[in-house]
C-alpha positions in Angstrom: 81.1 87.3 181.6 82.7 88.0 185.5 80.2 85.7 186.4 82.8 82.9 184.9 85.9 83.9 186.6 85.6 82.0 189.1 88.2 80.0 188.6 86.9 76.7 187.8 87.9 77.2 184.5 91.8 75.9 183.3 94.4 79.1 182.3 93.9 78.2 178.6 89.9 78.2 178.5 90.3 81.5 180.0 92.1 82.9 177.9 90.4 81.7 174.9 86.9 83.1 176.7 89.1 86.4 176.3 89.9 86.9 173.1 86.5 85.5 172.2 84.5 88.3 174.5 83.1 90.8 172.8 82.7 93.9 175.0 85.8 95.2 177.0 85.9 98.2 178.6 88.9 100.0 178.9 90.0 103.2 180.4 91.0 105.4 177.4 92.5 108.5 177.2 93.9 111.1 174.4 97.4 110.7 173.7 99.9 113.9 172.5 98.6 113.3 169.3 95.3 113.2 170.0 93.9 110.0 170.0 92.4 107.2 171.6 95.1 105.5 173.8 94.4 102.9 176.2 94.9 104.4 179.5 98.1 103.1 181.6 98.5 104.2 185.1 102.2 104.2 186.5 102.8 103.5 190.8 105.2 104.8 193.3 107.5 102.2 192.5 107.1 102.9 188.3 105.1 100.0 187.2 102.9 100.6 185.4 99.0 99.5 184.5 96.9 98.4 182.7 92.9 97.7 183.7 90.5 95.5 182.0 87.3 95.4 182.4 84.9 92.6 181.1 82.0 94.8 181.5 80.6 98.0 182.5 79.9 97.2 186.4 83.5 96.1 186.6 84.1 98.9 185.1 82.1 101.1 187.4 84.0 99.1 190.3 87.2 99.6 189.5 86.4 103.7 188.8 84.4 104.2 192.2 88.1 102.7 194.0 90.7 104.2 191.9 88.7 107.4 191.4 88.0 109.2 188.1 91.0 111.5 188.7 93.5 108.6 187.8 91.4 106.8 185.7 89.4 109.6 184.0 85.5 109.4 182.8 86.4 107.3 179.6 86.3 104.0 178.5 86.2 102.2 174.8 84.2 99.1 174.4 87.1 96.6 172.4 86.9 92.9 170.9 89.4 90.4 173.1 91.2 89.5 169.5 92.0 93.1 169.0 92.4 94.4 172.6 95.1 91.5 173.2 96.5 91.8 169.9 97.4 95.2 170.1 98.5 95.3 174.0 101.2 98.4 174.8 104.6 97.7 175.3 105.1 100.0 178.1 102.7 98.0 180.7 104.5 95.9 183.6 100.8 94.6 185.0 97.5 94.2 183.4 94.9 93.6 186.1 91.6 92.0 185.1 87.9 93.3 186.7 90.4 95.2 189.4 88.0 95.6 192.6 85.4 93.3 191.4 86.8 89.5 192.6 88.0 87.0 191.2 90.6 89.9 190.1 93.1 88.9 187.6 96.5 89.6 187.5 99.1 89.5 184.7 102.7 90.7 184.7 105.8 90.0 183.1 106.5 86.9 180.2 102.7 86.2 180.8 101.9 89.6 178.7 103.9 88.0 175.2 101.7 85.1 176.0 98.5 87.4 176.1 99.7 89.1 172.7 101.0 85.4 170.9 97.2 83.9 171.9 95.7 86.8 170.3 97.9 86.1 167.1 96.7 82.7 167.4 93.2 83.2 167.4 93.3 85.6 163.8 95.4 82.3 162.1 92.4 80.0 163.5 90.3 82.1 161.9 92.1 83.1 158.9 91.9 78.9 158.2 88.7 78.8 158.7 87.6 80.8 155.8 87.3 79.5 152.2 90.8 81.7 151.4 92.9 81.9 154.3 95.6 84.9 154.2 98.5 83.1 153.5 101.0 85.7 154.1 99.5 86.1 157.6 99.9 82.2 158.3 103.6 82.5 156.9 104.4 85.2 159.3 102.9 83.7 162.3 105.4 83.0 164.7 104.5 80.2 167.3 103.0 76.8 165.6 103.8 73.6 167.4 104.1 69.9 165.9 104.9 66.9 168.1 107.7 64.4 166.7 108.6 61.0 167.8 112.3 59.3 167.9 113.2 57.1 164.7 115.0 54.0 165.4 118.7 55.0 165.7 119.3 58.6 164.8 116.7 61.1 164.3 112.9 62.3 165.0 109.9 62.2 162.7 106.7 64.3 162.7 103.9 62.8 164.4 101.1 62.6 162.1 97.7 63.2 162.9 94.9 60.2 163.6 93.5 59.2 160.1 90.5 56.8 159.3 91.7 56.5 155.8 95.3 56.3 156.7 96.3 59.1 154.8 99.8 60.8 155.7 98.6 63.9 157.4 100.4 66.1 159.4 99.3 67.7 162.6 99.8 71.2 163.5 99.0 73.0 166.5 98.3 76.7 166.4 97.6 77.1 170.2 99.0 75.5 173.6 95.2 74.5 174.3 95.1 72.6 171.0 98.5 71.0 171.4 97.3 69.7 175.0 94.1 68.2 173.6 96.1 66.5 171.3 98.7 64.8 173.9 95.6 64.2 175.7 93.8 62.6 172.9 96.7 60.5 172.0 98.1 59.8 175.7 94.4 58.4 176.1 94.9 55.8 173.2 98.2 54.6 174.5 100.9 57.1 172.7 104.0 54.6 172.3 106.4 57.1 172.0 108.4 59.6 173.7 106.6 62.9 172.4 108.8 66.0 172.0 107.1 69.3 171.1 108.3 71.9 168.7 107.4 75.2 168.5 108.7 76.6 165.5 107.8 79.7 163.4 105.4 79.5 159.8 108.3 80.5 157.7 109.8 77.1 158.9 107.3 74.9 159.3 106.2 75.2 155.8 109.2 75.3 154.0 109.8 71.7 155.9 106.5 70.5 155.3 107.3 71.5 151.4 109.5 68.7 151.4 108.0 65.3 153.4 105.6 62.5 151.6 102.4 63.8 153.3 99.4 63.7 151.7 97.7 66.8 154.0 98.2 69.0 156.8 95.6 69.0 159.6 95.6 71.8 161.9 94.2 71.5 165.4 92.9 67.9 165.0 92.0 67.5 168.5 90.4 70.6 168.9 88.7 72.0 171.1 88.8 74.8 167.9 87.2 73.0 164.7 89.6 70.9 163.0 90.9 72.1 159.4 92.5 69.9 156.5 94.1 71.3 153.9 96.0 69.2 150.7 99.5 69.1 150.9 100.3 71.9 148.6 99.1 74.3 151.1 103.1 74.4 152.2 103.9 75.6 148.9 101.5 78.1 148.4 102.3 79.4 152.1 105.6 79.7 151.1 104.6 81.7 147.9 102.9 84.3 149.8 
């Protein structure tokens, strides 16, 4: 994988080629209690650290610099969805195949980012089976729909493209898929001045509950594989 990071790939197919990889390796250690932390190093200055390693030669790069008394012998081997879902609060800097370039750096809002893609990724997947966790898609925090000014007062959803002209509505679990979509629709000539909402499940649904759709579409644009649902999804999200 550090073969891709070359930076001809855009932030958001990046990060969806993180959560996605399947081998990490991360400098672990044993907490006070005796487990398996992942291993944050702290500076002069207090910052502190945490490295990420797409594989073990990165791995062995960034050990032979730092040196294994700060970064010990030890490493777990950790999924992208559940490293990035499960991020430390205490790190100021996550730095990505330190030592090896292209090196990777994230600090600051772009960690929350990190950890809301990851949470994205598990409500992809979650629709993608034949009995999505409800209660999970409920409690997901950062959907995004696309409305469109009414004549007058007012904004409307923006439905998603339909050959049969049903009333569906399009939601966005991901900034990637949300682009594709303006993209998609930009392409065809969108009429409209296009506002984007990001708004929690909790909310979404229980508004969706109550508009003359016939569906709900998520992701129709991609590049993740579209997923339709009847309209009384909203009301059984709601239920969970």
């Amino acid at each position: 994988m550090q073969a891709t990071l070359d930076g001809s790939r855009s932030s958001h197919a990046l990060l969806r080629l993180f959560l996605d990889h399947a081998g990490w390796h991360v400098p672990a250690a044993r907490d006070e209690r005796g487990q398996i932390a992942l291993l944050r190093l702290k500076d002069s200055a207090g910052q502190r650290y945490l490295f990420l390693c797409t594989d073990r030669q990165a791995y062995a790069d960034c050990l032979a610099t730092v040196g294994a008394g700060a970064l010990g012998e030890h490493f777990i081997t950790i999924a992208g969805d559940e490293l990035f879902a499960n991020l430390p609060d205490e790190v100021d800097v996550i730095r990505v195949n330190a030592y090896s370039p292209p090196e990777l750096h994230y600090r600051g809002d772009q960690i929350p980012a990190l950890q809301q893609w990851a949470r994205a990724v598990k409500v992809e997947r979650t629709l993608a089976t034949p009995q999505p966790d409800l209660s999970l898609i409920k409690r997901f925090d950062a959907f995004y729909v696309v409305t469109q000014r009414l004549e007058g007062e007012g904004r409307a959803l923006t439905l998603a493209p339909d050959k049969r002209g049903r009333k569906l509505a399009a939601v966005f679990t991901a900034p990637d898929t949300l682009d594709a979509f303006l993209r998609d629709r930009g392409d065809g000539g969108l009429k409209f001045e296009a506002q984007t909402v990001k708004t929690s499940g909790e909310i979404l649904f229980d508004d969706l509950q109550s508009l003359p759709i016939d569906g709900i579409v998520f992701n129709c644009a991609g590049p993740v594989a579209p997923r339709l649902f009847v309209a009384g999804f909203a009301k059984a999200v709601m239920a969970a």
